[in-house]
N, C-alpha and C positions, 0 to 999 in steps of 0.2 A: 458501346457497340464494337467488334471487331470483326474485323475484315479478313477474310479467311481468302486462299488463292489456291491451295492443294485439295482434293479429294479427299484425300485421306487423312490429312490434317482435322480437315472439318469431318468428318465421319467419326474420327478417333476424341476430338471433343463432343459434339454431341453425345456418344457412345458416356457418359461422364456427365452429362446430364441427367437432373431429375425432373420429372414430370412430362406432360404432353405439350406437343411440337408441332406448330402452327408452321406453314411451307408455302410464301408466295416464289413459283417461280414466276421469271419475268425475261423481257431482253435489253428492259433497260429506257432509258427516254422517259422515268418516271411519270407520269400525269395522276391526276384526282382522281382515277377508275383504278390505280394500280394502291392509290394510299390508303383506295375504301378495305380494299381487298386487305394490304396492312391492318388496318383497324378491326377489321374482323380478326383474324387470326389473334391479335393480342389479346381482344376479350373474352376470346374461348379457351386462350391457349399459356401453358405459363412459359416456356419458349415462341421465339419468334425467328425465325430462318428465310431471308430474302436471298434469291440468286440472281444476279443479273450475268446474260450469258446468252452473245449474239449467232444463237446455233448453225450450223456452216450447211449441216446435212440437211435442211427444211428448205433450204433456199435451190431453188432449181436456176440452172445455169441461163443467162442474161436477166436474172431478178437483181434486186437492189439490195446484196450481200453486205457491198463494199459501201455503198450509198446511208445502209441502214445509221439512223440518229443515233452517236453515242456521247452520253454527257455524264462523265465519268464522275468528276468532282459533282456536279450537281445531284446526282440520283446520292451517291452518299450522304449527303445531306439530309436529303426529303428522308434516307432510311432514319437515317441519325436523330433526326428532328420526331418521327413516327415512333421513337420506340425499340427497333429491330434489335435485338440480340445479335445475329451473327448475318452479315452480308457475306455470301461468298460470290467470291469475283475470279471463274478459273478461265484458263485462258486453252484456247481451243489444242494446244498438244497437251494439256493436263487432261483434257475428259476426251479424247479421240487417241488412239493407235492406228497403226495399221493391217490388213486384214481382219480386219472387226467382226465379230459377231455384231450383227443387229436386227432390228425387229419389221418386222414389216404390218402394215394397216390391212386391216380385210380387205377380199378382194372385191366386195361390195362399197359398203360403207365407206372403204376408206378413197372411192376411184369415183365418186359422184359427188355433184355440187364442186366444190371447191377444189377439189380430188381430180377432177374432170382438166381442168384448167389446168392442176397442178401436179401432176400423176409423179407419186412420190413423198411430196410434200407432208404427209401425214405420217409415213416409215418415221422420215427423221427426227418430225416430233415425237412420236411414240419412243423411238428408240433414247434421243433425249431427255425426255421422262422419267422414262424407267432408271433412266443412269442416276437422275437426282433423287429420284427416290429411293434410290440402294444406298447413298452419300446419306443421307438426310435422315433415313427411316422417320418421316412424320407421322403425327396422330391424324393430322387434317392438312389438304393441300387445297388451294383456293383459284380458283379463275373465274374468269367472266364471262359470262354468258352471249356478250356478243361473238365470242368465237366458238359458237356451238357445237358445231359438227368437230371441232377438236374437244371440246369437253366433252359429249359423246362415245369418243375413240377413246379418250384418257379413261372412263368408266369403266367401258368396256375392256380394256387392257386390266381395269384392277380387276375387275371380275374374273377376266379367262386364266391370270395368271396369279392368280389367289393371291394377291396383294392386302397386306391388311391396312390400309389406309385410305381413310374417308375423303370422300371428295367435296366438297362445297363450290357451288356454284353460285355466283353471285349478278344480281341484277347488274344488267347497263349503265353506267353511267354518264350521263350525255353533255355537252355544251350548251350553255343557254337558249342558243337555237335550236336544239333537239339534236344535233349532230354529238353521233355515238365518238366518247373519246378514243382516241386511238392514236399513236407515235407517229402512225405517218402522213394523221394530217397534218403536220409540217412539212409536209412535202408542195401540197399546193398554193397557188397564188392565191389571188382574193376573188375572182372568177370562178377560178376553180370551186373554191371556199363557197361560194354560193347556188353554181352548179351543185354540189356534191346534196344541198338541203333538198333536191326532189326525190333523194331515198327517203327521206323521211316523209316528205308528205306523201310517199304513196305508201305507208307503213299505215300513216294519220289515215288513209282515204280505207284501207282495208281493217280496218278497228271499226270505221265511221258502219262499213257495210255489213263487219257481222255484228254489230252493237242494233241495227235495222234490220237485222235477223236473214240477213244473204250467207247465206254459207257455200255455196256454189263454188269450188276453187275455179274451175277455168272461167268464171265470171269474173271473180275475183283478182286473177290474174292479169285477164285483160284491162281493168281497169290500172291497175297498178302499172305493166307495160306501157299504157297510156302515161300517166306520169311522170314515165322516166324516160320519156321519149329523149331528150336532150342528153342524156346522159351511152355507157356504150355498157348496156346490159349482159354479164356473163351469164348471170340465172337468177330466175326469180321463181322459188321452189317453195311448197308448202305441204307438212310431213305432219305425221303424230310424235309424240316424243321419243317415241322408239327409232325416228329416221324411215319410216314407210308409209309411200306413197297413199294419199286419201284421196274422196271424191269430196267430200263437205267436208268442214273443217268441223272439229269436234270440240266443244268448252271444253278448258281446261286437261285438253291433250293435243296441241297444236302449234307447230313452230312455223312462222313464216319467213321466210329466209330471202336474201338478197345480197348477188354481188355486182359493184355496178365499177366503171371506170371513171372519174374526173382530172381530165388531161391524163398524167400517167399513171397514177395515184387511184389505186386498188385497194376498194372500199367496202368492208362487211358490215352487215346489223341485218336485225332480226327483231321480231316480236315473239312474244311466247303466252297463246290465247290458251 
């Protein structure tokens, strides 16, 4: 494996390579959801391109920038151990200048759900995106599906700017409890840790009711409200795959979505009926 740190270093190898070019980006704090995503790209792919890369522009000011888990030695590892061809690891004056060109999120999509709470926060991913993938030019780029509404945005970015690079989205993968993996539950206590499980059972509770054939969203909602009373609800939203708003929830085109707080610790997942 090597460890790439420039831009253009890794662009100018790559460029040198043959065949198609598998792309986890990531920010790092590796877990079991980031090494499934690994393991896919390897079996699809005969390159393997991991970027860990704590993006500065996604984080809206008093978030947890500075806070964010960084385990340097260890995620080289996990790449190392997985397989990874080239880990690039740039450091934020390698892929930022100043007065930037950068991209902005629709003025819909990209300012609802998540976008609401975090008005911004999806420019710098998009625009961070797009950077890795002008570095990288992949054949397939992989994320997870608990972060929907950004895998959403990323599609649509390849779409509107005829990007030729497939997206692959990948199931949840969750902790024995059902709790969606994700970097910053190491942020909470063990409280917290067990607070954070009535996202889930109100995820369980809305499967339960349209598997009983309730389709009803503001039925559906309220009950799930109900569930997560303990917890400090930012939204709990339920869309077609397209991201527009329904009345019943439709088989096999429906995202149910939820952000909730446990103690400080801002927490996403989703189902996807």
């Amino acid at each position: 494996m090597r460890v790439v740190n420039s831009p253009l270093a890794l662009q100018k190898l790559l460029e040198e390579e043959q065949g198609s070019i598998g792309f986890v980006p990531t920010m790092g704090a590796l877990h079991l959801g980031h090494r499934t995503l690994i393991s896919a790209a390897k079996n699809a792919n005969d390159i393997v391109v991991v970027s860990i890369f704590v993006n500065p522009t996604q984080f809206l000011e008093g978030e947890d920038l500075d806070a964010y888990p960084r385990k340097e030695e260890a995620d080289k590892k996990v790449c190392e151990l997985s397989g990874v061809d080239y880990l690039f690891y740039p450091t934020v004056a390698s892929m930022y200048g100043t007065d930037e060109v950068s991209l902005n999120a629709p003025n819909i999509r990209g300012y609802i759900m998540e976008g609401t709470s975090r008005p911004g926060h999806f420019s710098g991913v998009l625009t961070v995106v797009n950077k890795l993938f002008n570095i990288v030019n992949p054949t397939r780029a992989y994320f997870g599906k608990k972060d929907a509404q950004q895998v959403m945005l990323i599609e649509a970015m390849v779409t509107n700017l005829f990007m030729n690079v497939e997206i692959v989205a990948m199931d949840t993968v969750r902790e024995k409890d059902g709790l969606a993996m994700s970097s910053r539950n190491a942020y909470m206590n063990e409280q917290e840790r067990t607070e954070a499980l009535y996202i889930v059972k109100s995820l369980r509770v809305a499967t339960q009711m349209v598997m009983k054939g309730a389709l009803d969203i503001a039925k559906i909602k309220d009950e799930m409200l109900h569930v997560l009373k303990p917890l400090e609800v930012v939204y709990v939203t339920i869309v077609n795959r397209s991201f527009e708003p329904i009345d019943k929830v439709e088989i096999g085109n429906t995202i149910i979505l939820i952000e909730a707080i446990s103690g400080t610790t801002r927490l996403l997942d989703n189902i996807w009926i």
